[in-house]
C-alpha positions as CSV (number, residue, x, y, z in Angstrom):
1,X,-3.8,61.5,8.3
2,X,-6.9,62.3,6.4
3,X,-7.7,62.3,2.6
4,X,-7.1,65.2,1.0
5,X,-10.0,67.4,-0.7
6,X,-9.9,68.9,-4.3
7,X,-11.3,72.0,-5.2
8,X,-12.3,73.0,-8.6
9,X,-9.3,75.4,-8.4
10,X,-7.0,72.7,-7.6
11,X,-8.7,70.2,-10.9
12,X,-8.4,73.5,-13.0
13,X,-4.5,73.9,-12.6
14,X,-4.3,70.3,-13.6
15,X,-6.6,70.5,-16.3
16,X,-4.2,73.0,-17.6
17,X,-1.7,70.3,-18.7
18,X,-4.3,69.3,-21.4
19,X,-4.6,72.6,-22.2
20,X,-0.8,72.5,-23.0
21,X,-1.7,68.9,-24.8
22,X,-4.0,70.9,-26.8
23,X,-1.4,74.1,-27.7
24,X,1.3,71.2,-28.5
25,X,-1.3,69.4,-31.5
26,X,-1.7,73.3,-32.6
27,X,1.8,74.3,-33.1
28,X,2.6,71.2,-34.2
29,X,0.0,70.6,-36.5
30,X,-0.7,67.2,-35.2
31,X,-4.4,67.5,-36.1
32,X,-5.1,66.2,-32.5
33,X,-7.1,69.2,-30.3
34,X,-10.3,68.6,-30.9
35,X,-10.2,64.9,-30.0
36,X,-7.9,65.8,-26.9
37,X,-10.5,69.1,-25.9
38,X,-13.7,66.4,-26.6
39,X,-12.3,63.8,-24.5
40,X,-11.4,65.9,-21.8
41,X,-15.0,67.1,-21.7
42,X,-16.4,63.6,-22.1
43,X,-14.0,62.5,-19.1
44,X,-15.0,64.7,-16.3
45,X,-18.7,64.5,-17.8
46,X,-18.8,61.0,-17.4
47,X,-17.0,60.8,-13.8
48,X,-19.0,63.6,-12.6
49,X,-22.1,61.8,-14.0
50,X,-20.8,58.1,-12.1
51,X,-20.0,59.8,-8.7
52,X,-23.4,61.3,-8.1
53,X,-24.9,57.8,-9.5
54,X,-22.5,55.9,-7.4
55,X,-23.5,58.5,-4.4
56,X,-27.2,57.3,-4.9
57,X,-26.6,53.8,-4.7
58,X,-23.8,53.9,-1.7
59,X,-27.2,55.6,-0.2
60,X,-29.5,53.2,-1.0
61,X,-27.4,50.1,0.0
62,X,-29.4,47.5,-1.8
63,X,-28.4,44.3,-3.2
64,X,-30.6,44.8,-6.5
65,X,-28.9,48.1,-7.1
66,X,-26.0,46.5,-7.2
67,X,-26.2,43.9,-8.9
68,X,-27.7,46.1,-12.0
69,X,-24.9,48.9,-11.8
70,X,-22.3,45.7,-12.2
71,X,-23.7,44.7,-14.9
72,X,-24.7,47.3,-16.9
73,X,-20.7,47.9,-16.3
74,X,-19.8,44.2,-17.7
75,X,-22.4,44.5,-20.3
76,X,-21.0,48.1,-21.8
77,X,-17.3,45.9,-21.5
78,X,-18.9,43.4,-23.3
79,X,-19.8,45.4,-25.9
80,X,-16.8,47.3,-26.2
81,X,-14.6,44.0,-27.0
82,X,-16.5,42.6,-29.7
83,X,-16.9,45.9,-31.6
84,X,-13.1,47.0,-31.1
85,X,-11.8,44.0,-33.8
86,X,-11.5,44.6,-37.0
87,X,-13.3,41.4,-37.8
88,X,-16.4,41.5,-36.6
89,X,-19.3,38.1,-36.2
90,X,-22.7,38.9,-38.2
91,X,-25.2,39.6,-36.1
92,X,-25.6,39.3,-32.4
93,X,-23.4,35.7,-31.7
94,X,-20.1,38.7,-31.0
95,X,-21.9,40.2,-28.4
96,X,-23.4,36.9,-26.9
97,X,-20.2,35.4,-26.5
98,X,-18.5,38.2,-25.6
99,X,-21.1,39.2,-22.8
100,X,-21.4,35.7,-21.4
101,X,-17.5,35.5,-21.2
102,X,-17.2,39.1,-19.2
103,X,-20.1,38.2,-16.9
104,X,-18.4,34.7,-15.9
105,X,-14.9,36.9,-15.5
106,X,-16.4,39.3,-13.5
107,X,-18.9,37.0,-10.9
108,X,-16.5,34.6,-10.5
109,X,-13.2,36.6,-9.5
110,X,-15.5,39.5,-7.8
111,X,-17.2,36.5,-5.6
112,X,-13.8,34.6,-4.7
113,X,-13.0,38.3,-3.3
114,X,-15.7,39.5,-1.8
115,X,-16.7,35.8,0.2
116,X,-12.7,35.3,1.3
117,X,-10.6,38.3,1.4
118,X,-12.4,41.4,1.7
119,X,-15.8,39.7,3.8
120,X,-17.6,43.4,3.5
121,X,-20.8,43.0,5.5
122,X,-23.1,42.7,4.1
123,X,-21.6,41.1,1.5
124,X,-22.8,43.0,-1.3
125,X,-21.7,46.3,-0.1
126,X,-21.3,48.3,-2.7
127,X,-18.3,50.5,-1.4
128,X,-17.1,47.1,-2.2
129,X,-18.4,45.7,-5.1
130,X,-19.0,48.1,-7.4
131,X,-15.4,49.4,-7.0
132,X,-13.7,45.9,-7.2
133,X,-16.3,44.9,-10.2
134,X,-15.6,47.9,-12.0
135,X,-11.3,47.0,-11.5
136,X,-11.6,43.8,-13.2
137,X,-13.8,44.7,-15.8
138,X,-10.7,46.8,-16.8
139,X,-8.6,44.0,-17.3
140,X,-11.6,42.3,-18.9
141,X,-11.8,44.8,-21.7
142,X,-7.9,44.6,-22.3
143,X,-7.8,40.9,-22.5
144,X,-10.9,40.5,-24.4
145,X,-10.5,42.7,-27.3
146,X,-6.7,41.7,-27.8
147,X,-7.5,37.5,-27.8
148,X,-10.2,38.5,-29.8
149,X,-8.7,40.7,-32.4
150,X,-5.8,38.4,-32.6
151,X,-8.0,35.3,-33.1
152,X,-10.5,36.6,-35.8
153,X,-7.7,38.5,-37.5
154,X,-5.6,35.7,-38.0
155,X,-8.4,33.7,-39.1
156,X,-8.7,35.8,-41.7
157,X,-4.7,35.5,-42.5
158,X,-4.4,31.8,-41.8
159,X,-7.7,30.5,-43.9
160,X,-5.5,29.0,-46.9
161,X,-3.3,27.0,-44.0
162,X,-6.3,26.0,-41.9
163,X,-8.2,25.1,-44.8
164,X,-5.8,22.8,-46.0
165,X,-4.6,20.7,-43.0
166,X,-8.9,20.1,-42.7
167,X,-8.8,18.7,-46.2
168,X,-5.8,16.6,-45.0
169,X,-8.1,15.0,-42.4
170,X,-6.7,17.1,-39.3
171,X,-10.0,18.2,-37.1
172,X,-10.8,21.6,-36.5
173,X,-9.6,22.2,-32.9
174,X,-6.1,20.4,-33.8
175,X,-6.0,23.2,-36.9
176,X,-6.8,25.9,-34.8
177,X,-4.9,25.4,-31.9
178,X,-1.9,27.2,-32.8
179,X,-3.4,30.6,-33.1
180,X,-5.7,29.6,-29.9
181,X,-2.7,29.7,-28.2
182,X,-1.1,32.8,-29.4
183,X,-4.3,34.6,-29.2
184,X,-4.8,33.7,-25.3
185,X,-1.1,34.5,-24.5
186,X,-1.1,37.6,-26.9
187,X,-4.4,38.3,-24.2
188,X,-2.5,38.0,-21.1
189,X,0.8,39.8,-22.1
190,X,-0.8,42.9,-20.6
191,X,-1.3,42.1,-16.8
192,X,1.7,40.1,-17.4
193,X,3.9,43.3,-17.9
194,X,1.2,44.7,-15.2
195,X,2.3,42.3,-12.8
196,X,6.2,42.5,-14.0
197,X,6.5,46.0,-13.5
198,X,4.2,46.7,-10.7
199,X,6.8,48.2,-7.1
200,X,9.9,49.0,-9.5
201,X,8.5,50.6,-12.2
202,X,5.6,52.0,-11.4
203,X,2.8,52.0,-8.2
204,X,-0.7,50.9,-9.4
205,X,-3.1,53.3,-9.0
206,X,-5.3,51.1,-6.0
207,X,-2.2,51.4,-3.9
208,X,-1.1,55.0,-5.2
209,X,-4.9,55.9,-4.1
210,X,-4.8,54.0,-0.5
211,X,-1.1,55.7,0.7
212,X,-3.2,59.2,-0.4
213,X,-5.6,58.4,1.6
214,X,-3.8,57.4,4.9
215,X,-3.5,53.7,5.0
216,X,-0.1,52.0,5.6
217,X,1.8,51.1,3.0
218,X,2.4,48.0,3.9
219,X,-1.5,47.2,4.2
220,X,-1.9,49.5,0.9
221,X,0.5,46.8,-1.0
222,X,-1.2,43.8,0.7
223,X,-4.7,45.1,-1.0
224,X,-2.7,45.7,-4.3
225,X,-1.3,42.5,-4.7
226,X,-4.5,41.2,-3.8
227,X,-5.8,43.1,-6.9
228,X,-3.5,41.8,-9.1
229,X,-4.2,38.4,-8.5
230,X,-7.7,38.7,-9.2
231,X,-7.0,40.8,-12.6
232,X,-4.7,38.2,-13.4
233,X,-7.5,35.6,-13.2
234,X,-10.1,37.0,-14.4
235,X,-7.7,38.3,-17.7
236,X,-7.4,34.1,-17.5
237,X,-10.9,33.5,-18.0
238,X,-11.9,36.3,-20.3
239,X,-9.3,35.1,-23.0
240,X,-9.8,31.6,-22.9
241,X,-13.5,31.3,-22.9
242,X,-13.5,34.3,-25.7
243,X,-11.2,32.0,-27.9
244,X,-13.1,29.2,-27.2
245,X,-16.1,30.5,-28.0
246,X,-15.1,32.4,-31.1
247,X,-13.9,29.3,-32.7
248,X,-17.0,27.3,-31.8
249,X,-18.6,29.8,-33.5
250,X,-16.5,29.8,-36.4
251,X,-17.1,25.8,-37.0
252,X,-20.2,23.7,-37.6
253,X,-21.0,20.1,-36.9
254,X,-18.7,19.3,-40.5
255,X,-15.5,20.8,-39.1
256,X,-15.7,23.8,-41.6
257,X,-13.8,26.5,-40.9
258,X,-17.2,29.8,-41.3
259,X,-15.7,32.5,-42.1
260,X,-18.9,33.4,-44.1
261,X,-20.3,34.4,-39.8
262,X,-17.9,37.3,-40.2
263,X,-18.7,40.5,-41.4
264,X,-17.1,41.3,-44.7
């Protein structure tokens, strides 16, 4: 069995669904067909744009290459989660810590796959890498902006508590560890329910793609629950070193709680 080949024809009868999306917001009035028309655009824009980039550098086969189309990926993540909360840090410390966090994610759980289970040669194949990479970096984002959202927002919510069990003598980490908690298990609920629903409720997308494409489904699920184990970890990571982080950033050497490093 071979993979199957689109034609424009074949994307524009699907694209007709969003035309329908589109109809829907107008007779409804839901205010919502320009953003749905603009997105639309934007999508295939934006995937037409990566497949001819990704083309290129499948071509080139170089380790440099990449290594910069990963992270330019994990940097453009890295930005997205510290601008998506509502609280945001002054300056640049958001995007530091959020960049060095989706960079450690990222290398670490694309590494452990790439030197044990997948062993592409050469190693940095990019049919490999930038593929897998680009995967976790999905479950990055999620992870990231929720634990992060969560933590500065309640923060904000909890100051008066906090505040109060410092000037009772309690040190900052003890204060702040309830919310760390709920902010790193608030940041892996997603590939929890991922993981929980994944064969009964739905077939991720990886294996969906693979069955397509010809391979077993046996091997197909092998490579999916492969997946999942590495989007569970690196969701792991991202969360706790973003909470972490945050909260180091939100102290000083006085056990303060510096709110006053937030945007107002």
């Amino acid at each position: 069995m071979t993979a199957v080949i689109l034609t424009p024809w074949d994307l524009a009868l699907a694209g007709s669904l969003v035309v329908l999306d589109a109809g829907l917001s107008v007779a409804l009035r839901l205010q919502l067909h320009r953003q749905i028309v603009w997105a639309s655009l934007r999508m295939i824009v934006q995937l037409v744009a990566v497949g001819y980039l990704l083309r290129f550098v499948f071509r080139l086969n170089h380790p440099a290459a990449t290594l910069a189309i990963v992270m330019v990926m994990a940097l453009i993540a890295a930005r997205e989660i510290a601008t998506r909360p509502k609280q945001r840090f002054i300056g640049h410390a958001g995007y530091l810590l959020t960049g060095v966090s989706v960079v450690l994610a990222t290398f670490v759980t694309a590494a452990l796959a790439l030197a044990t289970a997948i062993r592409p040669t050469p190693w940095y194949d990019p049919h490999y890498a930038i593929p897998l990479a680009g995967i976790i970096l999905g479950a990055v984002l999620n992870s990231g902006s929720i634990t992060l959202d969560n933590l500065l927002g309640g923060l904000k919510r909890e100051r008066m508590t906090i505040e109060a069990q410092l000037g009772l003598g309690y040190s900052f980490a003890a204060a702040t560890t309830p919310l760390l908690r709920d902010s790193i298990r608030r940041g892996l609920l997603p590939i929890v329910n991922q993981m929980s629903a994944a064969g009964i409720i739905t077939l991720p997308g990886i294996m969906t793609g693979q069955i397509i494409a010809g391979m077993d489904p046996v091997d197909a699920v092998k490579y999916q629950i492969l997946l999942m184990f590495l989007l569970a970890g690196s969701s792991g990571i991202t969360a706790l070193s973003i909470a972490f982080l945050a909260l180091r950033r939100l102290t000083d050497d006085r056990q303060r709680l510096r709110l006053d490093r937030l945007k107002t």
